[in-house]
C-alpha positions in Angstrom: -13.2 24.1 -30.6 -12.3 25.5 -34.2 -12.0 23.1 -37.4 -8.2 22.5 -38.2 -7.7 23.4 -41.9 -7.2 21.0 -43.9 -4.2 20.4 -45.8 -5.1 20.0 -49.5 -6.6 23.3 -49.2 -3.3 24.9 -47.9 -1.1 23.6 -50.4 -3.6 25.3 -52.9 -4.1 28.2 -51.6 0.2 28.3 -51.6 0.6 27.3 -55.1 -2.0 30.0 -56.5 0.0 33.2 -54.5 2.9 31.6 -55.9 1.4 32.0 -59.3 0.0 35.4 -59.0 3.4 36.3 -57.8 5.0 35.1 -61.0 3.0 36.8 -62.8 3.2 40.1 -61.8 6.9 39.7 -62.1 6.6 39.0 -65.6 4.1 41.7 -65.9 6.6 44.1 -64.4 9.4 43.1 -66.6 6.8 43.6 -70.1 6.2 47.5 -68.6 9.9 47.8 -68.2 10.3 46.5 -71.9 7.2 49.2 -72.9 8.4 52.2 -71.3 12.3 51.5 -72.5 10.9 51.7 -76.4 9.2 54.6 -76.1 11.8 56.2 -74.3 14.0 54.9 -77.2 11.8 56.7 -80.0 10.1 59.5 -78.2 10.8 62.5 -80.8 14.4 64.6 -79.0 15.0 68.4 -79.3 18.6 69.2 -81.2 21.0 70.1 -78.8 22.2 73.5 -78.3 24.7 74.9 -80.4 28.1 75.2 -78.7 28.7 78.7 -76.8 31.3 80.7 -78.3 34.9 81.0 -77.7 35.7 83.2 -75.0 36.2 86.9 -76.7 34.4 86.2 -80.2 32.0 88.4 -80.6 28.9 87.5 -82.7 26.2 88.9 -85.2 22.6 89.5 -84.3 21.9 85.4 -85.4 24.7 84.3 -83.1 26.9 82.9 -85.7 30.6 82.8 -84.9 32.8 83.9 -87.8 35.1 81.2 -88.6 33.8 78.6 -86.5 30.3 78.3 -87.2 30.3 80.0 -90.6 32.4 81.0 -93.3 34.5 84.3 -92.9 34.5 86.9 -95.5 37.3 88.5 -97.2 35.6 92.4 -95.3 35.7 90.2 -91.8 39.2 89.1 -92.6 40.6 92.7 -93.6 38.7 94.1 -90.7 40.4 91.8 -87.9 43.6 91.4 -89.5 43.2 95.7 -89.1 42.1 95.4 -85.3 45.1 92.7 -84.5 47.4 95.3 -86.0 50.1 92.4 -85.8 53.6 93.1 -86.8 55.3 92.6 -90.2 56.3 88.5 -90.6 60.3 88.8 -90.6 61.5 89.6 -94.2 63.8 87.4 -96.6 67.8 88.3 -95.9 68.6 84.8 -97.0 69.5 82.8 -98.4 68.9 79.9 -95.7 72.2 77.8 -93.7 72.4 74.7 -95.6 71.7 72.7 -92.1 68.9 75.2 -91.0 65.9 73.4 -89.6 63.2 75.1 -91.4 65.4 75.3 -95.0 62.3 75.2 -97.7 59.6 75.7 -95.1 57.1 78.0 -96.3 54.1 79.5 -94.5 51.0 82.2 -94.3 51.8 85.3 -92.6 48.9 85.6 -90.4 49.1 89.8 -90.6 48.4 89.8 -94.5 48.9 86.3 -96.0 51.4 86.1 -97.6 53.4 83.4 -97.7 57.1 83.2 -96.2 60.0 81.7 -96.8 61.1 80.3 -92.9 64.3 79.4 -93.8 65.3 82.2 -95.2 63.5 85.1 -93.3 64.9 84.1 -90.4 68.5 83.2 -91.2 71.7 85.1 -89.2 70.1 85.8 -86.0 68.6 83.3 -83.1 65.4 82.8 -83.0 62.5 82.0 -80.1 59.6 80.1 -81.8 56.2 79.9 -79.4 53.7 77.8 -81.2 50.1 78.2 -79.8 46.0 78.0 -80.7 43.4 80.5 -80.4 41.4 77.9 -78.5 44.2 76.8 -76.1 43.9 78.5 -72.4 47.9 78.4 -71.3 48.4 80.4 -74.5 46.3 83.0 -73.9 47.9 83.2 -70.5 51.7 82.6 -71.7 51.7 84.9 -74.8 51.8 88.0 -73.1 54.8 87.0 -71.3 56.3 86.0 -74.4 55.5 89.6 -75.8 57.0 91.1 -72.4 60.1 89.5 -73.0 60.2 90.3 -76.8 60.4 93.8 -75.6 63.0 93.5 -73.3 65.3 91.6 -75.4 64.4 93.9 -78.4 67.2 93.1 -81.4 69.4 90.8 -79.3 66.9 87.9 -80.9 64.1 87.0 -82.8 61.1 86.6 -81.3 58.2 84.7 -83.7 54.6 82.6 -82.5 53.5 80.2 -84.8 49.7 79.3 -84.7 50.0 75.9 -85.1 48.0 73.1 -87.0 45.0 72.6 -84.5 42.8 75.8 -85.1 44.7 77.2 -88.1 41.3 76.3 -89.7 39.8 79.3 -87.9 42.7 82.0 -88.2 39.9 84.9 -87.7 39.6 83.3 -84.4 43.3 83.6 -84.0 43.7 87.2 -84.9 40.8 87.9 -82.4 42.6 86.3 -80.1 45.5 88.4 -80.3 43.5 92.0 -80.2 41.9 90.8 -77.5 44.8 90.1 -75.0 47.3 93.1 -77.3 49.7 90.5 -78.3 51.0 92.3 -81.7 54.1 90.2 -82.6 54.9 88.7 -85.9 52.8 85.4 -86.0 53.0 82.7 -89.5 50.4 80.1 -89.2 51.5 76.3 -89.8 48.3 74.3 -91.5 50.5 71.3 -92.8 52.5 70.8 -89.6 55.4 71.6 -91.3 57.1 74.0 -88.6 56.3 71.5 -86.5 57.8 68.6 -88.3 60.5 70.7 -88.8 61.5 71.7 -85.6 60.4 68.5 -83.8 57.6 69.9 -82.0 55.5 67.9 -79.7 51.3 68.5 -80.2 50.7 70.5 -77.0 50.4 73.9 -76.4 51.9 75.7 -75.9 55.4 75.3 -77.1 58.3 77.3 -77.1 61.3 76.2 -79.6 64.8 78.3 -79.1 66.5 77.6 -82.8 70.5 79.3 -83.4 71.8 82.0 -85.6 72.5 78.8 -88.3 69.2 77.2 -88.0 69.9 74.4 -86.1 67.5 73.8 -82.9 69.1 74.5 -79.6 66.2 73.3 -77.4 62.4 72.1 -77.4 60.1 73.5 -74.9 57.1 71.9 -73.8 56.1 74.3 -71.3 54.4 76.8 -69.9 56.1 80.6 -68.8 54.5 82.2 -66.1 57.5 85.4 -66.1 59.6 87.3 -68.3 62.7 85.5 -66.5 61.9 82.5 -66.9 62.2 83.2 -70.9 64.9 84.6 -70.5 66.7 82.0 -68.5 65.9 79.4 -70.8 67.1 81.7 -74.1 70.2 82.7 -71.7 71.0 79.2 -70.9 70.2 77.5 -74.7 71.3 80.2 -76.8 73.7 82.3 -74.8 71.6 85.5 -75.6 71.0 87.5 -72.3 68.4 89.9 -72.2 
């Protein structure tokens, strides 16, 4: 017949894996501590530099011209040469006295020089497409916007506007336009003032139909997939049919 164990000695024996339990909890939670700070201050790689925009090409180092580095007056000549863009429209002025973009003056993104708005554009409607080199509906819309241009030919005005989000970059903008062979007159709007102007919403793209006098016949906020929609929209707004 075996001994029955006796109960002092249980209770111990209880209280002691008790213990040890604690403990290694506590343990357990001082490793978690340990590995979290050196984790916190182990020594990190940079990151890698951002890829380039779809269509820039880049020098032996990688650098981007006009997004990771400055742009040089040769770089400038050389894509504004390759864009091949269209003269800016000139100045017949002078501007309606209740035209919209009366006193707005902007760079010409084919040679820089600055134009009058107002006045260039006075005495015949106008379609306005604002858009940015880094924007991916633009690069899809423009060429439609060009298509129609053509079709329409001197019945209206057709203008694109980079607007103030990338106008920091404009070499980015003129490769842009080589590289999708969208040649039509483009001004470039750094202070927003085409925009405040107009009343142009911040997306892109957006197209802006503006009347023979300067006054705004419709905002746009949308993307055109087809030469008729465009020309829907300026039939309808502006009475112009192409």
């Amino acid at each position: 017949m075996s001994d029955s164990p006796d109960p002092g000695e249980t209770r111990t024996t209880e209280r002691s894996r008790l213990r040890l339990s604690t403990s290694a909890r506590w343990t357990l939670a001082a490793l978690i501590v340990v590995i979290a700070l050196i984790v916190a201050i182990w020594p990190r790689s940079s990151p890698d530099p951002a890829p380039a925009p779809s269509g820039v090409s880049t020098d032996s180092t990688g650098t981007v011209p006009g997004l990771q580095a400055s742009v040089s007056d040769d770089d400038m000549i050389k894509a504004r040469e390759k864009a091949g863009l269209q003269p800016c429209p000139a100045e017949p002025g002078p501007a309606p006295e209740g035209s919209a973009l009366k006193g707005v003056s902007v760079p010409c993104l084919a040679d820089g020089s600055t134009v009058d708005l107002g006045a260039a554009t006075a005495g015949k409607p106008m379609l306005v497409n604002v858009w940015a080199h880094w924007c991916g509906p633009c690069r899809a819309e423009l060429p439609v916007i060009a298509d129609y241009a053509e079709q329409a030919g001197d019945r209206i005005r057709v203008l694109t506007v980079q607007g103030k989000e990338g106008s920091e970059n404009v070499f980015l903008s003129l490769n842009l336009l080589a590289e999708i062979g969208v040649d039509l007159p483009t001004v470039v709007d750094p202070d927003a003032k085409i925009a405040a102007a107009l009343g142009i919403p911040r997306v892109y793209p957006a197209t802006v139909l503006v009347r023979a006098d300067g006054t705004v016949a419709a905002v746009l906020p949308t993307v055109f997939d087809s030469v008729d929609e465009v020309s829907a929209v300026v039939d309808k707004y502006l009475g112009v049919a192409a």
